[in-house]
PDB file of N, CA, C and O in Angstrom:
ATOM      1  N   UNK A   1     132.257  48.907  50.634  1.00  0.00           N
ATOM      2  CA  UNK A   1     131.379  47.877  50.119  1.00  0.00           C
ATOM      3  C   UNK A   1     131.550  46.617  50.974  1.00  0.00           C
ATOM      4  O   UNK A   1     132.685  46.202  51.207  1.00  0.00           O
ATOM      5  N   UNK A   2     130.417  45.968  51.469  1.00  0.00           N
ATOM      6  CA  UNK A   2     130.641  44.746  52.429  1.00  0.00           C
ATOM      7  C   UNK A   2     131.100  43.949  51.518  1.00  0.00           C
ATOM      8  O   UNK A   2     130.866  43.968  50.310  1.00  0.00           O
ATOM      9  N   UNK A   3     132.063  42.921  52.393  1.00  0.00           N
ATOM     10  CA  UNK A   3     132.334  41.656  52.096  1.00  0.00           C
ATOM     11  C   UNK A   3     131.768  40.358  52.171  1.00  0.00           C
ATOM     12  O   UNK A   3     131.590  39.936  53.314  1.00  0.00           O
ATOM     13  N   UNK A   4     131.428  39.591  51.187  1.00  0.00           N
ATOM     14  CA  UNK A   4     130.833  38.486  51.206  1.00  0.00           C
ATOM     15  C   UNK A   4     131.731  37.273  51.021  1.00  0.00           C
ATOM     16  O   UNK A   4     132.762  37.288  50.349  1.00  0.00           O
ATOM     17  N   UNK A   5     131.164  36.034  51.793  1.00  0.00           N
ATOM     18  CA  UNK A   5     132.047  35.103  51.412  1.00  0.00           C
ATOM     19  C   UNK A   5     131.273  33.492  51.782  1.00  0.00           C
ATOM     20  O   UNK A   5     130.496  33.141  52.670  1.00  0.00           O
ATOM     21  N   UNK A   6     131.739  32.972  50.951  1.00  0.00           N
ATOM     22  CA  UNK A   6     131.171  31.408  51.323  1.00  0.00           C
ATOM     23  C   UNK A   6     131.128  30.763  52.236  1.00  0.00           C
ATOM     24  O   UNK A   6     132.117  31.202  52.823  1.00  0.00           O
ATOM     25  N   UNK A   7     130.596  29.748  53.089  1.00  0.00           N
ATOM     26  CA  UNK A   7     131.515  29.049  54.467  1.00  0.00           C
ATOM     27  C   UNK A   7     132.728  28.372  54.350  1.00  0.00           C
ATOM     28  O   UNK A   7     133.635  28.142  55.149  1.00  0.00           O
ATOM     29  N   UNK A   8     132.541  28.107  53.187  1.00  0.00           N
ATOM     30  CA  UNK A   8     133.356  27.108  52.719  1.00  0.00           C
ATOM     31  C   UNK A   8     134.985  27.778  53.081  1.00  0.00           C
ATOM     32  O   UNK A   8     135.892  27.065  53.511  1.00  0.00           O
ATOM     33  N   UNK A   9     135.128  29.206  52.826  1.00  0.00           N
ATOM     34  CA  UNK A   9     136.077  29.870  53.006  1.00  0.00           C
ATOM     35  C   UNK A   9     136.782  30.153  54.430  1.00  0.00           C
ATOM     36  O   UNK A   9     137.925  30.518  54.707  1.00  0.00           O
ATOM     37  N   UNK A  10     135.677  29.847  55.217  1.00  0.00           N
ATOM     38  CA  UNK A  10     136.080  29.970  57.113  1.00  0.00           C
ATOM     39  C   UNK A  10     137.492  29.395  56.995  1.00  0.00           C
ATOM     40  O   UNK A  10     138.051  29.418  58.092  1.00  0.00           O
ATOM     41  N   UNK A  11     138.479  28.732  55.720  1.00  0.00           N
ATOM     42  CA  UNK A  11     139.292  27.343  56.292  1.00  0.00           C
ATOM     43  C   UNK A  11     140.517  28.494  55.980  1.00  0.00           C
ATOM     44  O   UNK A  11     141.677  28.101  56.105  1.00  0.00           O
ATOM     45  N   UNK A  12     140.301  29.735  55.625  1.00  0.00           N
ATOM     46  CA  UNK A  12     141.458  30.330  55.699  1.00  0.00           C
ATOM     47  C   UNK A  12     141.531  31.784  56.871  1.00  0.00           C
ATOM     48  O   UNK A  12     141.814  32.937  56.548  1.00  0.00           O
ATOM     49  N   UNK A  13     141.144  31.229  58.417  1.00  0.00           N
ATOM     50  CA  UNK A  13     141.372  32.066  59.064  1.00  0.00           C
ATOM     51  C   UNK A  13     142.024  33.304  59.153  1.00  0.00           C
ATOM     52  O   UNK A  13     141.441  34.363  59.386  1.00  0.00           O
ATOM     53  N   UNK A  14     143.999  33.099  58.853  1.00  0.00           N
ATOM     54  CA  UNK A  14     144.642  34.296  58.766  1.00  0.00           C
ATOM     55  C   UNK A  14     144.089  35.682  58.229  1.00  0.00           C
ATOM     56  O   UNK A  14     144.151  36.861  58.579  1.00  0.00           O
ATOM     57  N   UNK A  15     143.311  34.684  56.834  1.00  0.00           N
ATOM     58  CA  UNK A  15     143.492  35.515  55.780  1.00  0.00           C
ATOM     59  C   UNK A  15     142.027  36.384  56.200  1.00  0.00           C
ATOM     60  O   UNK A  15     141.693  37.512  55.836  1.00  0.00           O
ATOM     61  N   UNK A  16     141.576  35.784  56.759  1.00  0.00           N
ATOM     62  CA  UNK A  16     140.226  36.455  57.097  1.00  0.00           C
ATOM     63  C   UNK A  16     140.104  37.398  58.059  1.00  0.00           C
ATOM     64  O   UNK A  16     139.261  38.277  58.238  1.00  0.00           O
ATOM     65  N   UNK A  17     140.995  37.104  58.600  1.00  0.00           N
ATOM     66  CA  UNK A  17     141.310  37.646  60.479  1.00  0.00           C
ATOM     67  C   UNK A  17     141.924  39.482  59.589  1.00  0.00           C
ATOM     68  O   UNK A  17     141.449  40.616  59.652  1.00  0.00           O
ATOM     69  N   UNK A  18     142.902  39.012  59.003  1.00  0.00           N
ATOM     70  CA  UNK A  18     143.833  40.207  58.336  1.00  0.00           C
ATOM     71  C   UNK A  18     142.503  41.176  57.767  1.00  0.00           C
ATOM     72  O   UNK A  18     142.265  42.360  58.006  1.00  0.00           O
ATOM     73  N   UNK A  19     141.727  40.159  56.900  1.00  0.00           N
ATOM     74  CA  UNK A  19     140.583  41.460  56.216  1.00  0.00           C
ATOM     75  C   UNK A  19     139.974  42.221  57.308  1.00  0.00           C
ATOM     76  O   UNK A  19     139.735  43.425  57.217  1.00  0.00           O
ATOM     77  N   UNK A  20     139.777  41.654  58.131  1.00  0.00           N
ATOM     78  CA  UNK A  20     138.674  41.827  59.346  1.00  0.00           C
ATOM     79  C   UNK A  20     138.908  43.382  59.952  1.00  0.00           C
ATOM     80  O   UNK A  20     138.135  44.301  60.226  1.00  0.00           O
ATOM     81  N   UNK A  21     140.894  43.145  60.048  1.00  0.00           N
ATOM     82  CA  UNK A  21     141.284  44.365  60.714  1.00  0.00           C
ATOM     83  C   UNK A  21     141.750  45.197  59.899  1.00  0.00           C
ATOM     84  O   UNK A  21     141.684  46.380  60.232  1.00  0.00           O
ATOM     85  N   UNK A  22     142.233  44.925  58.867  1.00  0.00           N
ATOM     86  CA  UNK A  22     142.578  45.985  57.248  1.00  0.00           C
ATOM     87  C   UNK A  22     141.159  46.668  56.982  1.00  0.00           C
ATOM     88  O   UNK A  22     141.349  47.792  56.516  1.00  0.00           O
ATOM     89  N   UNK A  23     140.225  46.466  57.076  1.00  0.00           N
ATOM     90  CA  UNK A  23     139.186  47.184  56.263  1.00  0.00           C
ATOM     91  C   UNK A  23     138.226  47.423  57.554  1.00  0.00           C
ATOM     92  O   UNK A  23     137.277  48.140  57.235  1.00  0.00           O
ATOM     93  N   UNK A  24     138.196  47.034  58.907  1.00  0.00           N
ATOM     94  CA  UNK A  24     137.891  47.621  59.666  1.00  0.00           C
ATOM     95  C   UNK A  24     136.176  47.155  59.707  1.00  0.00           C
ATOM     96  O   UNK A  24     135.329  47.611  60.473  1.00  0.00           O
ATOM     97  N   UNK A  25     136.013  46.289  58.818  1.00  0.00           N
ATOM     98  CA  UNK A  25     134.348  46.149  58.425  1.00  0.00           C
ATOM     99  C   UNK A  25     133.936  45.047  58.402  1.00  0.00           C
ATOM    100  O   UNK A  25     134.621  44.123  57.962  1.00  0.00           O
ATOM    101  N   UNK A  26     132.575  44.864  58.925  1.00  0.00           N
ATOM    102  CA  UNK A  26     131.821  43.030  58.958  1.00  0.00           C
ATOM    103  C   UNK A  26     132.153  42.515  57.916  1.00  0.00           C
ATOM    104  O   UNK A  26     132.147  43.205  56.897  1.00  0.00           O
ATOM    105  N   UNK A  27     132.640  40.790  57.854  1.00  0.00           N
ATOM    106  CA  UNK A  27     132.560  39.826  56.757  1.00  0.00           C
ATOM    107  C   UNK A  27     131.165  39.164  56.586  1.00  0.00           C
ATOM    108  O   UNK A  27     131.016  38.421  57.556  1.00  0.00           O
ATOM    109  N   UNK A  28     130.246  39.119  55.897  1.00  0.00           N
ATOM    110  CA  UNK A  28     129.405  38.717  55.758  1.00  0.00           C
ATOM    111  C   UNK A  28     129.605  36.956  55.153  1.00  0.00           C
ATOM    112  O   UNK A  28     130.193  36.734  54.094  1.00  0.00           O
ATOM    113  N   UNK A  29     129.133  36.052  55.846  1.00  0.00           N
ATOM    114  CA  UNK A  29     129.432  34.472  55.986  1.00  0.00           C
ATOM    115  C   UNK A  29     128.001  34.018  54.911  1.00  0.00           C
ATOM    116  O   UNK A  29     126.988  34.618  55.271  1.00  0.00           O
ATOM    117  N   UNK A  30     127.837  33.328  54.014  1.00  0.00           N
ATOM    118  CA  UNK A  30     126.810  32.825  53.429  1.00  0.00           C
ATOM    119  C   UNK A  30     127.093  31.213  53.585  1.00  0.00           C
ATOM    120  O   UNK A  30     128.127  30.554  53.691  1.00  0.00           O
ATOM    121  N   UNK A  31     125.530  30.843  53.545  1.00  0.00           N
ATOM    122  CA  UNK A  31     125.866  29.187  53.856  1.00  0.00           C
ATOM    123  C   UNK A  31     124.318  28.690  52.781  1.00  0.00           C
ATOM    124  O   UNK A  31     123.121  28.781  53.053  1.00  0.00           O
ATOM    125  N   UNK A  32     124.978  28.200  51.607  1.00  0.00           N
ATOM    126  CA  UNK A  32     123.897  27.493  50.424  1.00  0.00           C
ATOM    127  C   UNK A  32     123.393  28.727  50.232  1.00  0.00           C
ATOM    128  O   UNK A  32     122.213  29.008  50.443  1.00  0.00           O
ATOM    129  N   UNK A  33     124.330  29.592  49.788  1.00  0.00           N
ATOM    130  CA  UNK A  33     123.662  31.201  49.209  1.00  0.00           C
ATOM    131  C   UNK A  33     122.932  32.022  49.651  1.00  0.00           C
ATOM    132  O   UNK A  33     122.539  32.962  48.961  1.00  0.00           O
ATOM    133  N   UNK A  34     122.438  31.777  51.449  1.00  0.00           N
ATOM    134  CA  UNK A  34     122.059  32.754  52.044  1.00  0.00           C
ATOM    135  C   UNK A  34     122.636  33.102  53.256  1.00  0.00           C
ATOM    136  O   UNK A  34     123.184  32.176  53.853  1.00  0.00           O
ATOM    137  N   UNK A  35     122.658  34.383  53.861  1.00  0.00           N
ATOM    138  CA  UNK A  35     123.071  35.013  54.903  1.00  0.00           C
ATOM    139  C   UNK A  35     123.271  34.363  55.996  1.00  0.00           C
ATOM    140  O   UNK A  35     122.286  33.996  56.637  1.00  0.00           O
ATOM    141  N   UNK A  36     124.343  34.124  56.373  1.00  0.00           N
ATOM    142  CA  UNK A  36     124.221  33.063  57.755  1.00  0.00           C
ATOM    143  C   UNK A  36     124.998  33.553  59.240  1.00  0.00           C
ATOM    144  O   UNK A  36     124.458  33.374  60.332  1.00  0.00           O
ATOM    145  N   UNK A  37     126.293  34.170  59.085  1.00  0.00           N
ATOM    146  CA  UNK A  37     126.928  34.866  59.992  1.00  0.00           C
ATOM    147  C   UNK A  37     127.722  35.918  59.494  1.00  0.00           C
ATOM    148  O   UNK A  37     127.961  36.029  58.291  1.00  0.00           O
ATOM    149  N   UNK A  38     128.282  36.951  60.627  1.00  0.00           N
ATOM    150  CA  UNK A  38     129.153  38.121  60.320  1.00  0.00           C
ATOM    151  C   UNK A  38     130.426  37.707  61.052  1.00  0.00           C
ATOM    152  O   UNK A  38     130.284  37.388  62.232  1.00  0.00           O
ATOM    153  N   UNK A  39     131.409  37.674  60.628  1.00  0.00           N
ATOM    154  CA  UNK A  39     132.858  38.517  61.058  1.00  0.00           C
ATOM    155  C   UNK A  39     133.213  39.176  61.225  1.00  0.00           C
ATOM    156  O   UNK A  39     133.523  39.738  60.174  1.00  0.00           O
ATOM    157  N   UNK A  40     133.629  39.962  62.450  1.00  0.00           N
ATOM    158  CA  UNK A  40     134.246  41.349  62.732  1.00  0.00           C
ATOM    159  C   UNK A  40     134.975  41.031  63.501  1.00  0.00           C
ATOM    160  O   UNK A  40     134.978  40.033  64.220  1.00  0.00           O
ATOM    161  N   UNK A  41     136.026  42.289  63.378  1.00  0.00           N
ATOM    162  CA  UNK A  41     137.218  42.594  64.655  1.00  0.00           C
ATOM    163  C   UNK A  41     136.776  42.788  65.918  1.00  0.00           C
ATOM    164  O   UNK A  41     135.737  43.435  66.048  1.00  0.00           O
ATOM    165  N   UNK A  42     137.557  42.201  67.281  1.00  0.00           N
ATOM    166  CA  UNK A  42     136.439  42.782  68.500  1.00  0.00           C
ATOM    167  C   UNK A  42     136.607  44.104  68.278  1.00  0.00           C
ATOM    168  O   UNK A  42     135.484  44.543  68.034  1.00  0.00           O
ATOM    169  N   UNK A  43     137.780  45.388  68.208  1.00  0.00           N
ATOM    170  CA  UNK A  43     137.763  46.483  67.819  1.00  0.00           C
ATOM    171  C   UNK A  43     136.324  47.216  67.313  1.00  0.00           C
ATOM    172  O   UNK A  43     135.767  48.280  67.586  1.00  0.00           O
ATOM    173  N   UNK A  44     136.034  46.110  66.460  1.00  0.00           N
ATOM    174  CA  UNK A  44     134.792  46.620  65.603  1.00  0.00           C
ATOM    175  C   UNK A  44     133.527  46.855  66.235  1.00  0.00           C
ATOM    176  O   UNK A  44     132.845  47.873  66.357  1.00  0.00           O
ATOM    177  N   UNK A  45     133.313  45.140  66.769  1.00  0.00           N
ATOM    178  CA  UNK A  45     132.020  45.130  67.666  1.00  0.00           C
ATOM    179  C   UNK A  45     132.423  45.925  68.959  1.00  0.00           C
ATOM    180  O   UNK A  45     131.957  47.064  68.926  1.00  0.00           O
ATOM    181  N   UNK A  46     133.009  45.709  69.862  1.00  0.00           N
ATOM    182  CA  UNK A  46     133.273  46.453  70.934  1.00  0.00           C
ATOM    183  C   UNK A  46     132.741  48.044  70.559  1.00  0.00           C
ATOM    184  O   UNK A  46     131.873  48.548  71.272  1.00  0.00           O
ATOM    185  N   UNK A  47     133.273  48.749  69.479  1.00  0.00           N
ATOM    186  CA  UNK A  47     132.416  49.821  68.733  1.00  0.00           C
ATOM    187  C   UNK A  47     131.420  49.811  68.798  1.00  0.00           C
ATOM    188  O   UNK A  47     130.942  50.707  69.494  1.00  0.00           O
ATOM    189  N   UNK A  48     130.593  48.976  68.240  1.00  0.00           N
ATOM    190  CA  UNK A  48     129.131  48.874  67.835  1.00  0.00           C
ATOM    191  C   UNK A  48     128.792  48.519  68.812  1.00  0.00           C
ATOM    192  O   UNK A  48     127.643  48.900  69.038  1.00  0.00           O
ATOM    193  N   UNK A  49     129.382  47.708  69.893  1.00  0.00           N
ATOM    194  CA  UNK A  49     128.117  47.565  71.089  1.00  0.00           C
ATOM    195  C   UNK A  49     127.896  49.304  72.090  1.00  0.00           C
ATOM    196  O   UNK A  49     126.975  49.605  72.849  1.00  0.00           O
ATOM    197  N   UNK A  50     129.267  50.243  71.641  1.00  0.00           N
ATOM    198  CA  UNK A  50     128.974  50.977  72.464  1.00  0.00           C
ATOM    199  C   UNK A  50     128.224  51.909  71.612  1.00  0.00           C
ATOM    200  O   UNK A  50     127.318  52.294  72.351  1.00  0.00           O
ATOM    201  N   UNK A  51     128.113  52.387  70.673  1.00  0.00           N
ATOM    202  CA  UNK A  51     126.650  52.734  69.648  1.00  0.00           C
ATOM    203  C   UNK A  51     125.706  52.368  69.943  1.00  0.00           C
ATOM    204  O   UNK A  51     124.837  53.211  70.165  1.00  0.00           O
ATOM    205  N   UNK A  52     125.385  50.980  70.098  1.00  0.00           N
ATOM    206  CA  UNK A  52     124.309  50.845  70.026  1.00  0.00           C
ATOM    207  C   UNK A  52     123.412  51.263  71.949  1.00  0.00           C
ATOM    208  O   UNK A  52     122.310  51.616  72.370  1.00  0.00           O
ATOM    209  N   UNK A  53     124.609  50.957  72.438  1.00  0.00           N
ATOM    210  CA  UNK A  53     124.116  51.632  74.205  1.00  0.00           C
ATOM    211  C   UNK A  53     124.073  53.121  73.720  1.00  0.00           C
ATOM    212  O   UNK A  53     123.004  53.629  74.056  1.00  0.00           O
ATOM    213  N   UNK A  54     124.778  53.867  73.132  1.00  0.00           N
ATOM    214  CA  UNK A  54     124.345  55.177  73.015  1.00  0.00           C
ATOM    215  C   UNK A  54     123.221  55.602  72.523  1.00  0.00           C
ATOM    216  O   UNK A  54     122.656  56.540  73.084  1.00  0.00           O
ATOM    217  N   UNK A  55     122.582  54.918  71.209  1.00  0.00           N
ATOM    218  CA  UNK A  55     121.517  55.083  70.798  1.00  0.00           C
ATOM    219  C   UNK A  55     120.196  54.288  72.100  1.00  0.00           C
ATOM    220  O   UNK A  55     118.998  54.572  72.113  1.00  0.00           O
ATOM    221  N   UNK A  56     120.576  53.751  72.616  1.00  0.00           N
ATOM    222  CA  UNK A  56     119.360  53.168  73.532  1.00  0.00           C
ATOM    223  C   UNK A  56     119.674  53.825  74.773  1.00  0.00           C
ATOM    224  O   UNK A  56     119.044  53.270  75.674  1.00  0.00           O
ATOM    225  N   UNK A  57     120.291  54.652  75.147  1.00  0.00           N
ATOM    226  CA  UNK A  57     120.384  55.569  76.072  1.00  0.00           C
ATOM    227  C   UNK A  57     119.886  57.261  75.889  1.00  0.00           C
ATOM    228  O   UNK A  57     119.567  58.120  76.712  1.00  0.00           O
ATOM    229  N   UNK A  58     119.991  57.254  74.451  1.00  0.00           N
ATOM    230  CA  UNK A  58     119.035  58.748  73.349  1.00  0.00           C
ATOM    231  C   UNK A  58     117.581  58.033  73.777  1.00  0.00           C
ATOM    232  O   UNK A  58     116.871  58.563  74.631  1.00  0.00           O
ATOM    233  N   UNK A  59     117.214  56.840  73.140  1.00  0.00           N
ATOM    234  CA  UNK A  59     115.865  56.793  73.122  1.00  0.00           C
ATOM    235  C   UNK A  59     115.922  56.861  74.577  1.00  0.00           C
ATOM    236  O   UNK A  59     115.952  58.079  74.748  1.00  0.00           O
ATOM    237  N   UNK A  60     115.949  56.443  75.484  1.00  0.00           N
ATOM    238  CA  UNK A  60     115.210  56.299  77.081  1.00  0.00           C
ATOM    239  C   UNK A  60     115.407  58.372  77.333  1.00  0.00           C
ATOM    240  O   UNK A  60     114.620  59.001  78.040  1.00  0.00           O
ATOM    241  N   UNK A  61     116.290  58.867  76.770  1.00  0.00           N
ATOM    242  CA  UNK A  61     116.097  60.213  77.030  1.00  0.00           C
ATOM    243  C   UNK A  61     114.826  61.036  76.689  1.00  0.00           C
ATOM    244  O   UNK A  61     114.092  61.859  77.236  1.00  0.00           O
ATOM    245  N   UNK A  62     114.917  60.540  75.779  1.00  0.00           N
ATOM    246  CA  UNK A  62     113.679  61.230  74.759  1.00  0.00           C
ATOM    247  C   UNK A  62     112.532  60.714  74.949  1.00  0.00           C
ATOM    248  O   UNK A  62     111.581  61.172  74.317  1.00  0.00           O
ATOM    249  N   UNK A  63     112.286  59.312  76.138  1.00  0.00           N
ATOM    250  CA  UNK A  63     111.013  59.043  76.312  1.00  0.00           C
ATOM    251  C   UNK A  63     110.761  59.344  77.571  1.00  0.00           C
ATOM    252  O   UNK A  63     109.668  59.119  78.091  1.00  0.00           O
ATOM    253  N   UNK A  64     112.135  60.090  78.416  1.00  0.00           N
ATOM    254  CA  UNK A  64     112.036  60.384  80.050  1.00  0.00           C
ATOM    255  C   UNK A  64     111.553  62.186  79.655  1.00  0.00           C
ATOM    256  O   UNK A  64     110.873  62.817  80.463  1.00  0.00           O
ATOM    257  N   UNK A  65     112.063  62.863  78.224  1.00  0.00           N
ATOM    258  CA  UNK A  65     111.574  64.348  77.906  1.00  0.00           C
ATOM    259  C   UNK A  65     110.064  63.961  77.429  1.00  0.00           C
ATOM    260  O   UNK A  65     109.257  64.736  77.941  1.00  0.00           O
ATOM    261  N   UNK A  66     109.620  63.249  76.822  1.00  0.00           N
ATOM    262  CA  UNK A  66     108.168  63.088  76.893  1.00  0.00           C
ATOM    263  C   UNK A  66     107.293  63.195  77.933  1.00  0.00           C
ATOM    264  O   UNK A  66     106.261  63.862  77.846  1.00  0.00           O
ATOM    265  N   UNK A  67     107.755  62.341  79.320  1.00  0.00           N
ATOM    266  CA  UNK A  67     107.286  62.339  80.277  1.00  0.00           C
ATOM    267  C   UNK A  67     107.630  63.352  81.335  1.00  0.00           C
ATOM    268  O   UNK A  67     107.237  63.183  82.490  1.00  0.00           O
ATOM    269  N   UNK A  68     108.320  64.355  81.004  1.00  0.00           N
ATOM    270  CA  UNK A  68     108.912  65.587  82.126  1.00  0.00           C
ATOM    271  C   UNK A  68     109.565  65.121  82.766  1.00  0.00           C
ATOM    272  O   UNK A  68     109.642  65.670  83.865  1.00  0.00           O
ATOM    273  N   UNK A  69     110.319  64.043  82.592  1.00  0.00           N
ATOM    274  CA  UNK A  69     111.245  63.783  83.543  1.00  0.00           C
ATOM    275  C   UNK A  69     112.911  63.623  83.178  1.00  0.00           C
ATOM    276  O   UNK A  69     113.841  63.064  82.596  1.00  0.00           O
ATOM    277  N   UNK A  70     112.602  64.210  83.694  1.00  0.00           N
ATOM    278  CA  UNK A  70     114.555  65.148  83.460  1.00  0.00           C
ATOM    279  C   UNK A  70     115.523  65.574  84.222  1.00  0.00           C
ATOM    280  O   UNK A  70     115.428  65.424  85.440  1.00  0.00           O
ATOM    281  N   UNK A  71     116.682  66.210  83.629  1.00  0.00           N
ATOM    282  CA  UNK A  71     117.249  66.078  84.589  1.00  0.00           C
ATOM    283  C   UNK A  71     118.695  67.913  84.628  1.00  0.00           C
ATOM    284  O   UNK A  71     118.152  68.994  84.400  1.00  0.00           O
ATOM    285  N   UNK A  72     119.554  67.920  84.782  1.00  0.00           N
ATOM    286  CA  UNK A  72     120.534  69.182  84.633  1.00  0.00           C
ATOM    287  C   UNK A  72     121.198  68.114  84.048  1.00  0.00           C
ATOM    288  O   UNK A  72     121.450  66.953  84.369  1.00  0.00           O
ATOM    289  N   UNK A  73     121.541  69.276  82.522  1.00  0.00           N
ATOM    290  CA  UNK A  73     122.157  69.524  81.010  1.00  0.00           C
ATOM    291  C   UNK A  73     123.273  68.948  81.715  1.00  0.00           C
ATOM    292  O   UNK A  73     123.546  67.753  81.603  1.00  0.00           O
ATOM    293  N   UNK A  74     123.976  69.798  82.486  1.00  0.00           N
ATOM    294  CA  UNK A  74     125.506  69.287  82.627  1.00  0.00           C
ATOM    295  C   UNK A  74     125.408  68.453  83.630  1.00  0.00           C
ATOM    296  O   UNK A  74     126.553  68.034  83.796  1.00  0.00           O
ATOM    297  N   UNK A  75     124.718  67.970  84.392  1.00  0.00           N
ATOM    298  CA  UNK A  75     124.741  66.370  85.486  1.00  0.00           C
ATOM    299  C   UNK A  75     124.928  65.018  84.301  1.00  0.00           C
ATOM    300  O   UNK A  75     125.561  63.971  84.435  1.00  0.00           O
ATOM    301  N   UNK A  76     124.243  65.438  83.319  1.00  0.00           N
ATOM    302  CA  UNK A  76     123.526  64.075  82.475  1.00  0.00           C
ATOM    303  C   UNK A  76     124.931  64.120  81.407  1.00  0.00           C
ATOM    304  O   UNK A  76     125.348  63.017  81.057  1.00  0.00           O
ATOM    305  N   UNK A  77     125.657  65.344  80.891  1.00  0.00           N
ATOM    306  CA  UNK A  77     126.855  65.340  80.098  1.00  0.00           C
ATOM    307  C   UNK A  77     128.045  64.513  80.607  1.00  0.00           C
ATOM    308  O   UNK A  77     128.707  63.577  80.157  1.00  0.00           O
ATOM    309  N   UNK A  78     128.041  65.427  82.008  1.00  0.00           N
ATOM    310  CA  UNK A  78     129.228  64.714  82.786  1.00  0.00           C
ATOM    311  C   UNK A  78     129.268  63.045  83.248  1.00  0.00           C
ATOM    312  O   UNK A  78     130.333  62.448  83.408  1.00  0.00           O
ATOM    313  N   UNK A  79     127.680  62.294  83.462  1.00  0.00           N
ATOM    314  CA  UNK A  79     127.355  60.990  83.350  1.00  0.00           C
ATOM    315  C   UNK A  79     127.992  60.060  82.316  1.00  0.00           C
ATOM    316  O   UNK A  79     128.721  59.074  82.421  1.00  0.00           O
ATOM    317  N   UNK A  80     127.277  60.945  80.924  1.00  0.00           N
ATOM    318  CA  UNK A  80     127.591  60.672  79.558  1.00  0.00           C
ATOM    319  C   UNK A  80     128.951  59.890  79.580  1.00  0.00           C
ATOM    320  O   UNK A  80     129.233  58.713  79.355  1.00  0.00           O
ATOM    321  N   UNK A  81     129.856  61.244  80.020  1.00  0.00           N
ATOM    322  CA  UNK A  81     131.576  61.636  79.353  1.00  0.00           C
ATOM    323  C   UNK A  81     132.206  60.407  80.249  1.00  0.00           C
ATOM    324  O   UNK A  81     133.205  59.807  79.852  1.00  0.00           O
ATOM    325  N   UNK A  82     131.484  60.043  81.610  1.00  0.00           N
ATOM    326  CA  UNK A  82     132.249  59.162  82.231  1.00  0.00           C
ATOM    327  C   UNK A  82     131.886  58.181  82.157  1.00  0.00           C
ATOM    328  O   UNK A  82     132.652  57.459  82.795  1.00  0.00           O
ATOM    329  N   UNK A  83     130.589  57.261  81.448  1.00  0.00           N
ATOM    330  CA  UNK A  83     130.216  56.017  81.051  1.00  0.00           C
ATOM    331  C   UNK A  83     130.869  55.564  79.490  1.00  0.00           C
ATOM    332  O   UNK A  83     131.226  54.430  79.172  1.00  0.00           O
ATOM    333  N   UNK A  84     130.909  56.805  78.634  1.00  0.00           N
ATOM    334  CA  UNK A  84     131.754  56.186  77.742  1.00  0.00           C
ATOM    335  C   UNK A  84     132.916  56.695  77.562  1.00  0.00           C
ATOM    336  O   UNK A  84     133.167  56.875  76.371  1.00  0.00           O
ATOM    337  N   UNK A  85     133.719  56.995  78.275  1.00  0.00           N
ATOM    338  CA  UNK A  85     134.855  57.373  78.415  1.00  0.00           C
ATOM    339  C   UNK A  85     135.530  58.570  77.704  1.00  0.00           C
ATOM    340  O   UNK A  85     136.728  58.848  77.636  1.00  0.00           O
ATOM    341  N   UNK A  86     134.381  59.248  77.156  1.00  0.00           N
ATOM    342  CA  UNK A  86     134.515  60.821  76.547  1.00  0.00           C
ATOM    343  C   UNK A  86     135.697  61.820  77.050  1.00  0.00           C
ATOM    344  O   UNK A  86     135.777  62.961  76.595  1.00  0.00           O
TER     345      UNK A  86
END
């Protein structure tokens, strides 16, 4: 379940820093009761930025198999395994 929290609360770093890496999951920051910033571990984002290159590296696949343009199964695996360190 995400975590929510006030701004007002930013003033206890440690304690925030500790959730960040105990639960492994975004802090969600509210400012006058709406959504304003996230907190995460770099652990976390560093994760998610490489997700999200994986998923935008699926789509450009799937729009280079639309267009016949392709490539050998195992050229494009072995690419894969050595860009994200598989």
């Amino acid at each position: 379940m995400p975590r929510i929290i006030p701004i007002k609360e930013l003033k206890n770093t440690s304690e925030i820093s500790d959730l960040c890496h105990k639960t492994n999951e975004p802090i969600y920051v509210t400012k006058n009761g709406y959504g304003d910033m996230v907190i995460m571990s770099i652990e976390n984002y560093d994760s998610t930025l490489k997700k999200l290159q994986m998923y935008q590296d699926i789509a450009i696949s799937e729009y280079q198999i639309g267009i016949k343009e392709t490539k050998d199964a195992k050229l494009a695996i072995q690419e894969m395994r050595k860009k994200y360190g598989l």
